[in-house]
PDB file of the backbone (N, CA, C, O) and the ligand in Angstrom, with CONECT records:
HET     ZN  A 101       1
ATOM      1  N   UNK A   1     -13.583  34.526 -23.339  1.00  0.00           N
ATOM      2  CA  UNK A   1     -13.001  33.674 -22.290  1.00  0.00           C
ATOM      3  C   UNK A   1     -11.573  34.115 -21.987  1.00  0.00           C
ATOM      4  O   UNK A   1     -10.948  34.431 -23.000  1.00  0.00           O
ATOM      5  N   UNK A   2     -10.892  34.215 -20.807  1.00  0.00           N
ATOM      6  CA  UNK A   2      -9.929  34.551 -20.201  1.00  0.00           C
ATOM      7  C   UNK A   2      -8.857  33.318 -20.617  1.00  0.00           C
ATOM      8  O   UNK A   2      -9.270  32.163 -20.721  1.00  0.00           O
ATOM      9  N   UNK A   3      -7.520  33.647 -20.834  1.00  0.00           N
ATOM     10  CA  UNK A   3      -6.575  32.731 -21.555  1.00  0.00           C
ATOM     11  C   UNK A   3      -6.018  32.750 -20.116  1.00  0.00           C
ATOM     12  O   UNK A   3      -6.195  33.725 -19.386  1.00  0.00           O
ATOM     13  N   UNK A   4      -5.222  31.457 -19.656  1.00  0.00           N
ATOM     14  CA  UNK A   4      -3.510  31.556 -19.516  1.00  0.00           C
ATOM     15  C   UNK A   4      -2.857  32.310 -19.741  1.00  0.00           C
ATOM     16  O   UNK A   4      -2.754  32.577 -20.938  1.00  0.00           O
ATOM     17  N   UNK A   5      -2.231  32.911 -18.996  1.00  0.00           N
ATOM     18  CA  UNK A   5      -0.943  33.794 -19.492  1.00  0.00           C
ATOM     19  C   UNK A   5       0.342  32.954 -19.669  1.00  0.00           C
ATOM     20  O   UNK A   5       1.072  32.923 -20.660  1.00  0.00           O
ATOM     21  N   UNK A   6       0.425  32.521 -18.925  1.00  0.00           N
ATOM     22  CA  UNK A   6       1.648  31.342 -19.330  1.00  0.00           C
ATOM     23  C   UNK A   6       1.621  29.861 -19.017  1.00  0.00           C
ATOM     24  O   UNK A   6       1.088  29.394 -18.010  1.00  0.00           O
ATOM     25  N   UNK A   7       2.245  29.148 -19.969  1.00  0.00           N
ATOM     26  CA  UNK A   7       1.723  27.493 -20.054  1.00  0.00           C
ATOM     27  C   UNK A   7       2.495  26.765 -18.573  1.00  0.00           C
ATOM     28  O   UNK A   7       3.673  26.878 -18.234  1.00  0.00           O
ATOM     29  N   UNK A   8       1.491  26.081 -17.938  1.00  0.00           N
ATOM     30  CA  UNK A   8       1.992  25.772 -16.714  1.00  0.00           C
ATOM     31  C   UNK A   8       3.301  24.164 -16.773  1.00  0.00           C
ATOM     32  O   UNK A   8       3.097  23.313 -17.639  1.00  0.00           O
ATOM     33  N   UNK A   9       4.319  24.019 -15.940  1.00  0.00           N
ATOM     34  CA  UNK A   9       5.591  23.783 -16.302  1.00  0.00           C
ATOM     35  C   UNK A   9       4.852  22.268 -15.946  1.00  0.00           C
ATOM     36  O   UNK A   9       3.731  21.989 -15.523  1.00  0.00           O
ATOM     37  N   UNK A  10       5.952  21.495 -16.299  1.00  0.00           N
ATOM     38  CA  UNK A  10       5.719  19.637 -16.375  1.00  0.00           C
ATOM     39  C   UNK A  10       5.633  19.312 -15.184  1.00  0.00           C
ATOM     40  O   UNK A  10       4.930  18.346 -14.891  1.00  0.00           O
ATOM     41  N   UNK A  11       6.476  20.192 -13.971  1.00  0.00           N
ATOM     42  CA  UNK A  11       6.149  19.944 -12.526  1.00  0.00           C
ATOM     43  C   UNK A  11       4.751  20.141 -11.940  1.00  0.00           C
ATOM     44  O   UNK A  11       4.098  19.347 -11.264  1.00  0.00           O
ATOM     45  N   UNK A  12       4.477  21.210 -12.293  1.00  0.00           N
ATOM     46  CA  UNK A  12       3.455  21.943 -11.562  1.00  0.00           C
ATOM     47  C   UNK A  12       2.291  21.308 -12.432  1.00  0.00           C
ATOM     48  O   UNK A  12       1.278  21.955 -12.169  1.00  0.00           O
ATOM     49  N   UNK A  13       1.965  20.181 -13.483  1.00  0.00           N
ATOM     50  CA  UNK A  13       0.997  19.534 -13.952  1.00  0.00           C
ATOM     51  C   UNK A  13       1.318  18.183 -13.054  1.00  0.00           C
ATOM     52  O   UNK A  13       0.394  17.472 -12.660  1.00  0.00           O
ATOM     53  N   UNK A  14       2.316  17.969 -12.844  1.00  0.00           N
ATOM     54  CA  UNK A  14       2.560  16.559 -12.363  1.00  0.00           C
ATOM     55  C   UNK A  14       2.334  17.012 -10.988  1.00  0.00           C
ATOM     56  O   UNK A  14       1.674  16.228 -10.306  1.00  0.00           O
ATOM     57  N   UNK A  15       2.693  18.000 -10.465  1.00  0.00           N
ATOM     58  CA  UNK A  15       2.088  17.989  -8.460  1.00  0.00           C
ATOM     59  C   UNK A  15       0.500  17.941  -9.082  1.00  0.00           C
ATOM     60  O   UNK A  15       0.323  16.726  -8.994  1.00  0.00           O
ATOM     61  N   UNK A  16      -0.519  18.370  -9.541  1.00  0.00           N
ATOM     62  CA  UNK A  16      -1.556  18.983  -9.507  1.00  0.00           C
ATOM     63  C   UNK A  16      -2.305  17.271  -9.521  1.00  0.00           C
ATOM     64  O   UNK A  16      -3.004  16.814  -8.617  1.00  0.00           O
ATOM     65  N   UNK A  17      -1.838  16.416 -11.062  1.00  0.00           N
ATOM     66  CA  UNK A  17      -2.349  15.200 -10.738  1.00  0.00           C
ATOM     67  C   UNK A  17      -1.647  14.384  -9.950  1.00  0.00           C
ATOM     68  O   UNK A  17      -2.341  13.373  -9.846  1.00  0.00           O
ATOM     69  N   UNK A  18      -0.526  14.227  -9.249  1.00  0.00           N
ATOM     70  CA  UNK A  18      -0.564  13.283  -8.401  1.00  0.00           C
ATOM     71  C   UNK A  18      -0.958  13.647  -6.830  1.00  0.00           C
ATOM     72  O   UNK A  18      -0.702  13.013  -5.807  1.00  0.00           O
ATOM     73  N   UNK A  19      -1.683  14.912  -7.012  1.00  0.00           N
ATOM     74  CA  UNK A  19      -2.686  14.912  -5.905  1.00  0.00           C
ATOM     75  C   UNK A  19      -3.703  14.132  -5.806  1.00  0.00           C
ATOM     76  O   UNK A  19      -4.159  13.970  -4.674  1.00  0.00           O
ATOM     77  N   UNK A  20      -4.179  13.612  -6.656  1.00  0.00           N
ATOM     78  CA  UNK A  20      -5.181  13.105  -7.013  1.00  0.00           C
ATOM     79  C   UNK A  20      -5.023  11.522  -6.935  1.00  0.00           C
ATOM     80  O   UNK A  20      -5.818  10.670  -6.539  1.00  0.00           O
ATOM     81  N   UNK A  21      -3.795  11.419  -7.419  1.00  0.00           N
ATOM     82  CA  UNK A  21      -3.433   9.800  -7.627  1.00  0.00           C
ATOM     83  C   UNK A  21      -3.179   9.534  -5.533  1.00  0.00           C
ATOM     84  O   UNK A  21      -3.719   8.536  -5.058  1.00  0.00           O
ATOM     85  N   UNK A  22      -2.662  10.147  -4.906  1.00  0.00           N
ATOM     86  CA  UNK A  22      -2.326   9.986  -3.901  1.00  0.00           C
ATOM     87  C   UNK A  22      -3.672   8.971  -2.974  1.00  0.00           C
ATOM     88  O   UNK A  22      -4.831   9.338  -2.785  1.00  0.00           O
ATOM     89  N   UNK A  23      -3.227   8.051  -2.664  1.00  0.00           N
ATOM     90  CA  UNK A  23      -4.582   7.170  -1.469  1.00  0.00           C
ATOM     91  C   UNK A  23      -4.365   8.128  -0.410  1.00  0.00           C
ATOM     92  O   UNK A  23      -3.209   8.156   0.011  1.00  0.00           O
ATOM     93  N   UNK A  24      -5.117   8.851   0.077  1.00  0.00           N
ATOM     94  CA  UNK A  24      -6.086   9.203   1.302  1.00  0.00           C
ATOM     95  C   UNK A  24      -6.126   8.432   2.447  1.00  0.00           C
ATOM     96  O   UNK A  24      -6.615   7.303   2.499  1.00  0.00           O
ATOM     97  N   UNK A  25      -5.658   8.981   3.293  1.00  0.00           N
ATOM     98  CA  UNK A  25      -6.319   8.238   4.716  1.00  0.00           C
ATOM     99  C   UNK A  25      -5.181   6.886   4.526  1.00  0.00           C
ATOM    100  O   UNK A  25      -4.512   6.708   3.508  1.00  0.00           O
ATOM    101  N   UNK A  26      -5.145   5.960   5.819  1.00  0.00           N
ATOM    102  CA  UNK A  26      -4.650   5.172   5.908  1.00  0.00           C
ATOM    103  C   UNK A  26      -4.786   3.928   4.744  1.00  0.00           C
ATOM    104  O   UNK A  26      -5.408   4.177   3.712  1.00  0.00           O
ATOM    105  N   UNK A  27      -4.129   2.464   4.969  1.00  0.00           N
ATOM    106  CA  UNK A  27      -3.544   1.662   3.808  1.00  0.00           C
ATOM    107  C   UNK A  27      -5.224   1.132   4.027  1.00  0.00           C
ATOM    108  O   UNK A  27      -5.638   0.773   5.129  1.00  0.00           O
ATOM    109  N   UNK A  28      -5.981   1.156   2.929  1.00  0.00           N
ATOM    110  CA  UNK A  28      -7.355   0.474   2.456  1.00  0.00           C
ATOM    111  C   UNK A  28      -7.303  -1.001   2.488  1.00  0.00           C
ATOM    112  O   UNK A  28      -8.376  -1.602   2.460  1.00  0.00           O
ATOM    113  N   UNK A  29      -6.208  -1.656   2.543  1.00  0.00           N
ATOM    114  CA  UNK A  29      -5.931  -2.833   2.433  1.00  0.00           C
ATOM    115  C   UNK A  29      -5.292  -3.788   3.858  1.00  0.00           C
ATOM    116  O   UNK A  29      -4.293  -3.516   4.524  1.00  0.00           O
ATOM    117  N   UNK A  30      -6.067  -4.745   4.000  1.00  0.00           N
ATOM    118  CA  UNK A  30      -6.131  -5.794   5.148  1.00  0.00           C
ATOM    119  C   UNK A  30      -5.695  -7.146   4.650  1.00  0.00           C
ATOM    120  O   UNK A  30      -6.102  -7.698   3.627  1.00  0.00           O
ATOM    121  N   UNK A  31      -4.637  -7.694   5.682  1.00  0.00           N
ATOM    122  CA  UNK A  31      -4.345  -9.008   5.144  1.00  0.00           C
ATOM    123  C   UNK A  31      -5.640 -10.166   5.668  1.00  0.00           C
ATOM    124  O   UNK A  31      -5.921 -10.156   6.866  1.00  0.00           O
ATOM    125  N   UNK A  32      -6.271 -10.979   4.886  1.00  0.00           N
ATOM    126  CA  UNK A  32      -7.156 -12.014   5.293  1.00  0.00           C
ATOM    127  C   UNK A  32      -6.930 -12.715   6.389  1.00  0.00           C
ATOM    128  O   UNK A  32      -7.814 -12.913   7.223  1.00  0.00           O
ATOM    129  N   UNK A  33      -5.319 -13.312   6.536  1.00  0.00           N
ATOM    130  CA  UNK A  33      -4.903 -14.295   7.269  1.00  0.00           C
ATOM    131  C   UNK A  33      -4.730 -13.752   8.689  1.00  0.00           C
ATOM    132  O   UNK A  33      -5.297 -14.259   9.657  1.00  0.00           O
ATOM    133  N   UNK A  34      -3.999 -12.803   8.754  1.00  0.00           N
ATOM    134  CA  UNK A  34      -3.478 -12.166  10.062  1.00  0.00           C
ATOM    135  C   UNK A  34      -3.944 -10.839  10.102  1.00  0.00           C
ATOM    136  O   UNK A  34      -3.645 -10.356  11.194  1.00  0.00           O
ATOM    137  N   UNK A  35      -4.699  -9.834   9.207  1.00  0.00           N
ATOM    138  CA  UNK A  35      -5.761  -8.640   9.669  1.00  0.00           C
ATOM    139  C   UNK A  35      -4.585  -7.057   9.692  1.00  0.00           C
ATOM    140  O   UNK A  35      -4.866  -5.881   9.924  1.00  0.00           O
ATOM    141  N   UNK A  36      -3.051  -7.820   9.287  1.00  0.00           N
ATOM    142  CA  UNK A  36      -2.536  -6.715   9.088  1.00  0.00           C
ATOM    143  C   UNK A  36      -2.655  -5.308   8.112  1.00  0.00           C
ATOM    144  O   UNK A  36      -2.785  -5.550   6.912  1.00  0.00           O
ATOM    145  N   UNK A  37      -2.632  -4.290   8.391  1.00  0.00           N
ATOM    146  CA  UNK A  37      -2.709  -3.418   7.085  1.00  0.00           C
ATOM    147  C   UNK A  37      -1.445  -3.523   6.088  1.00  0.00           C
ATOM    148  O   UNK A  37      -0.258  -3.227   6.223  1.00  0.00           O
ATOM    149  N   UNK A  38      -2.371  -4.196   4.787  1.00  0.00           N
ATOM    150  CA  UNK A  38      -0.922  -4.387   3.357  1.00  0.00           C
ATOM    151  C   UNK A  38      -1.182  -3.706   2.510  1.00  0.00           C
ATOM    152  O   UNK A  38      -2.319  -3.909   2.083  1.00  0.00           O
ATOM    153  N   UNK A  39      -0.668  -2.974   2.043  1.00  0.00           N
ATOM    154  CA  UNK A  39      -0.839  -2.222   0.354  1.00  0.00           C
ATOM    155  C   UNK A  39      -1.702  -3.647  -0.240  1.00  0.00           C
ATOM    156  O   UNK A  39      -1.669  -4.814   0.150  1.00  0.00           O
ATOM    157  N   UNK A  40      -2.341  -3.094  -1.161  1.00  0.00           N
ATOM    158  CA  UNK A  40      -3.207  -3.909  -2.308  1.00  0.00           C
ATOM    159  C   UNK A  40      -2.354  -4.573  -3.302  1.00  0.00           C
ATOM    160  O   UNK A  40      -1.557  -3.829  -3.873  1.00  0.00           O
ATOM    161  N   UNK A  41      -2.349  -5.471  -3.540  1.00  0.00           N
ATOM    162  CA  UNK A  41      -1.526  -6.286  -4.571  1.00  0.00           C
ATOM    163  C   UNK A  41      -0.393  -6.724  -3.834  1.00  0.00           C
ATOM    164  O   UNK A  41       0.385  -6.942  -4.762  1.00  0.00           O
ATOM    165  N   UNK A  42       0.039  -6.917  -3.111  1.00  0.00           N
ATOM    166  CA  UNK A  42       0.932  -7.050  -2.428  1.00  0.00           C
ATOM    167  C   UNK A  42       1.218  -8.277  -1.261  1.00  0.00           C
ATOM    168  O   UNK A  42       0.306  -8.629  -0.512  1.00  0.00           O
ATOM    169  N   UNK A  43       2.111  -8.675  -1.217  1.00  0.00           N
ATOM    170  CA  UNK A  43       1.839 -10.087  -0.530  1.00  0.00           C
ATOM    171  C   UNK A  43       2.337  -9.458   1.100  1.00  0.00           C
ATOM    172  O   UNK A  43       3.232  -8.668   1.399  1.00  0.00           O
ATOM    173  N   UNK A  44       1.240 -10.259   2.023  1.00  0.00           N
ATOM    174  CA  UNK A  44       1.922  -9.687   3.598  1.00  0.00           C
ATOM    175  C   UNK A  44       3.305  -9.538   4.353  1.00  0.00           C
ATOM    176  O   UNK A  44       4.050 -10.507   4.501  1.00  0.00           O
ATOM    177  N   UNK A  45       3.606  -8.280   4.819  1.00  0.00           N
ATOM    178  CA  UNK A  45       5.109  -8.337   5.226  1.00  0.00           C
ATOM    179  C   UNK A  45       4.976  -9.409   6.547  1.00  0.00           C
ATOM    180  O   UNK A  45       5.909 -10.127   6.904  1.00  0.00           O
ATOM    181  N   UNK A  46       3.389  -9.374   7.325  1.00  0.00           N
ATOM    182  CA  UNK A  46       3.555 -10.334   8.346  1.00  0.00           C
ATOM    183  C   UNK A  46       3.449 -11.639   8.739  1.00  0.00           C
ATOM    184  O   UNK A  46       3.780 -12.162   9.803  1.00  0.00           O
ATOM    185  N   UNK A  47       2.936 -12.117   7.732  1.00  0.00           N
ATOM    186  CA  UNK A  47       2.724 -13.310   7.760  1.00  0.00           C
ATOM    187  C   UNK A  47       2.993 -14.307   6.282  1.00  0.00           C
ATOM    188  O   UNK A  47       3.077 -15.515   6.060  1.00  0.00           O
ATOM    189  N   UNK A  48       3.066 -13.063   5.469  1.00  0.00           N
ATOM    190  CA  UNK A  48       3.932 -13.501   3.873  1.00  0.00           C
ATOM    191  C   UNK A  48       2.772 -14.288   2.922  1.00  0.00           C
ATOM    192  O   UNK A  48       2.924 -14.886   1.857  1.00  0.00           O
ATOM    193  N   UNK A  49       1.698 -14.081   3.629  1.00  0.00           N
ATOM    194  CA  UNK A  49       0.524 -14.439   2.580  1.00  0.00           C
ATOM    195  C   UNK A  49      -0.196 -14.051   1.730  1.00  0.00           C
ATOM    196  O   UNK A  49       0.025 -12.854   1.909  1.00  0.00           O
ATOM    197  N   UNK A  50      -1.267 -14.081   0.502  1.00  0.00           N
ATOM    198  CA  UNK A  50      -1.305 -13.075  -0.490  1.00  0.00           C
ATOM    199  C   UNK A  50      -2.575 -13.900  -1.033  1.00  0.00           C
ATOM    200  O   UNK A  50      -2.439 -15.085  -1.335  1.00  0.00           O
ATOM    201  N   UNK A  51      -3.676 -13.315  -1.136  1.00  0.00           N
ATOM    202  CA  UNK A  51      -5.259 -14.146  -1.135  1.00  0.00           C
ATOM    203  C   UNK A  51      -5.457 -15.345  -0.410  1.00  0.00           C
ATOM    204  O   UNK A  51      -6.153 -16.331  -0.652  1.00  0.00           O
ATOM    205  N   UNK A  52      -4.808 -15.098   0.397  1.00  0.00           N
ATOM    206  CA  UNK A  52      -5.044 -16.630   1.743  1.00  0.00           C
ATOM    207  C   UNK A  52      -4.697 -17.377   1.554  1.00  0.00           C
ATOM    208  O   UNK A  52      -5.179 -18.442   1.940  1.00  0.00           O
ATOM    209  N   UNK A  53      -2.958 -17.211   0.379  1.00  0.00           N
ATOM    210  CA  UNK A  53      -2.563 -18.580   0.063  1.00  0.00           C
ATOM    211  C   UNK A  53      -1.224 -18.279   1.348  1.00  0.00           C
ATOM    212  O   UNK A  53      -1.429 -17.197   1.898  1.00  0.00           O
ATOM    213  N   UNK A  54      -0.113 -18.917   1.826  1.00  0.00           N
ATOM    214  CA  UNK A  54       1.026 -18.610   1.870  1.00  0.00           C
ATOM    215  C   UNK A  54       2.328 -18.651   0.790  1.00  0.00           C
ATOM    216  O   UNK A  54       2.856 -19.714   0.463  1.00  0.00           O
ATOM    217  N   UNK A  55       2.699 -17.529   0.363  1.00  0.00           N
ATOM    218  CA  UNK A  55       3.366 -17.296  -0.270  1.00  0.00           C
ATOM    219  C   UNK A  55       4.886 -17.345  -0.171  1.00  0.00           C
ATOM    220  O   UNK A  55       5.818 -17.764  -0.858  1.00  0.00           O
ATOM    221  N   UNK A  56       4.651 -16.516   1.392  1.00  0.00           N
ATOM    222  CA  UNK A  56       6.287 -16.443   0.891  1.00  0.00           C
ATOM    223  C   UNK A  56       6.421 -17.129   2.545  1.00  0.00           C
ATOM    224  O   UNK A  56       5.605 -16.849   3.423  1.00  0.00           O
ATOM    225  N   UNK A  57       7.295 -17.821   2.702  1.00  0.00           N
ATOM    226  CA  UNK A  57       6.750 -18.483   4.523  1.00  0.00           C
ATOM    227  C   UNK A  57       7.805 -17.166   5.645  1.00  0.00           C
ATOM    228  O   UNK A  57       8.945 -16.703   5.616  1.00  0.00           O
ATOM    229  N   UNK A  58       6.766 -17.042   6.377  1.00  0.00           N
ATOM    230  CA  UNK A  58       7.607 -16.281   7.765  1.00  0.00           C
ATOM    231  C   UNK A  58       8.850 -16.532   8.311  1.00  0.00           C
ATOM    232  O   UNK A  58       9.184 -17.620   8.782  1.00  0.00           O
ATOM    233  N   UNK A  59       9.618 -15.434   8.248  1.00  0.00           N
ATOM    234  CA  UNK A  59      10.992 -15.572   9.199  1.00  0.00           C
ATOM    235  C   UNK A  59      10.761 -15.574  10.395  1.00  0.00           C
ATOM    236  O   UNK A  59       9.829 -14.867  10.778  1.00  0.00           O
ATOM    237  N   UNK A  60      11.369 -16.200  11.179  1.00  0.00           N
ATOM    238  CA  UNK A  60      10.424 -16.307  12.900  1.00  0.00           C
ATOM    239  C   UNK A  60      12.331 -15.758  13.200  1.00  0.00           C
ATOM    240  O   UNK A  60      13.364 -16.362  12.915  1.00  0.00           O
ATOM    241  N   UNK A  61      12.176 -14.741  13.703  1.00  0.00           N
ATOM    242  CA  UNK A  61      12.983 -14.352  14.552  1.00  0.00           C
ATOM    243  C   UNK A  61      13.198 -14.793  16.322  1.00  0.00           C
ATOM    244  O   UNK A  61      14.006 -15.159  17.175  1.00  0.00           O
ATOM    245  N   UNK A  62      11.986 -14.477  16.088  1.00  0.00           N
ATOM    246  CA  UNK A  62      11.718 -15.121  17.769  1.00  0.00           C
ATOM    247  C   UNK A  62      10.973 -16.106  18.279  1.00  0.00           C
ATOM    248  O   UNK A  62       9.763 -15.889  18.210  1.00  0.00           O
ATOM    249  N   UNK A  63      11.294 -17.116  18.768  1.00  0.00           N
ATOM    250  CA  UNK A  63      10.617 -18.088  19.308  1.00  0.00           C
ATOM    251  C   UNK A  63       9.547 -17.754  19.889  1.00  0.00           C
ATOM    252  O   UNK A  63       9.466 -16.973  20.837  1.00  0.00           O
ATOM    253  N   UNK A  64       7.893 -18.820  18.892  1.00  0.00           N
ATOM    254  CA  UNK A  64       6.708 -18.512  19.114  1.00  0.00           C
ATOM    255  C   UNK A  64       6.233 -19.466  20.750  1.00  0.00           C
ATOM    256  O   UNK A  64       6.731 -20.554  21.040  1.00  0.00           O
ATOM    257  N   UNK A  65       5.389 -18.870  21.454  1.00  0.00           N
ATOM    258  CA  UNK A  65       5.294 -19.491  23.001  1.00  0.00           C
ATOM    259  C   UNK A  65       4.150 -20.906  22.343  1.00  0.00           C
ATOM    260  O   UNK A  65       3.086 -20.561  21.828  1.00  0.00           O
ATOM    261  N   UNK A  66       4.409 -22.022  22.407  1.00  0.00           N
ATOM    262  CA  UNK A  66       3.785 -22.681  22.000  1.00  0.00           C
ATOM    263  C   UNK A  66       2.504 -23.078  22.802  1.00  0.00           C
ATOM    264  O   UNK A  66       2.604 -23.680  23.871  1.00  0.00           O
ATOM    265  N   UNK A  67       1.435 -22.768  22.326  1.00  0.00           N
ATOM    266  CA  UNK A  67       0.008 -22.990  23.455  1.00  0.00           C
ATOM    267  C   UNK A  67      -0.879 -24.474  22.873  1.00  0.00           C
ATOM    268  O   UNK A  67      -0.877 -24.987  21.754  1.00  0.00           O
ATOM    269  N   UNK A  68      -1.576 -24.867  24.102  1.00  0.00           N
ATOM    270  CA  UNK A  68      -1.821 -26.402  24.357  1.00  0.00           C
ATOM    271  C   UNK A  68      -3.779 -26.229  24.527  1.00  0.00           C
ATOM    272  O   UNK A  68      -4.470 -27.224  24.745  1.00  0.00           O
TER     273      UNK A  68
HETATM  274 ZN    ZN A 101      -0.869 -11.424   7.042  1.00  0.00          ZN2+
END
């Protein structure tokens, strides 16, 4: 069997697996409440909710048009 010639450096093991660790393709993760894309584990930047509870409550910057 053919050896290594030389032992590969802590970088070049760490690019090789965090190729691997890297998510693919866009964020896999959807908020329930409002359908935004959220990282997994993570509570919504848009609506601040996190398993369909509300968590953290919305900053309303802008006045919502109130409908009847
Ligand atoms: Zn949301």
């Amino acid at each position: 069997m053919p050896q290594p010639k030389k032992r590969h450096s802590n970088s070049r093991q760490g690019k090789r697996r965090f190729s691997n660790y890297r998510v693919k393709g866009k964020t896999p993760g959807r908020c329930t409440s409002c359908g935004a894309a959220v990282a997994p584990h993570r509570v919504c930047p848009e609506c601040g909710s996190y398993k369909g509870k509300v968590v953290k409550p919305k900053k309303e910057k802008k006045a919502k048009k109130e409908q009847e």
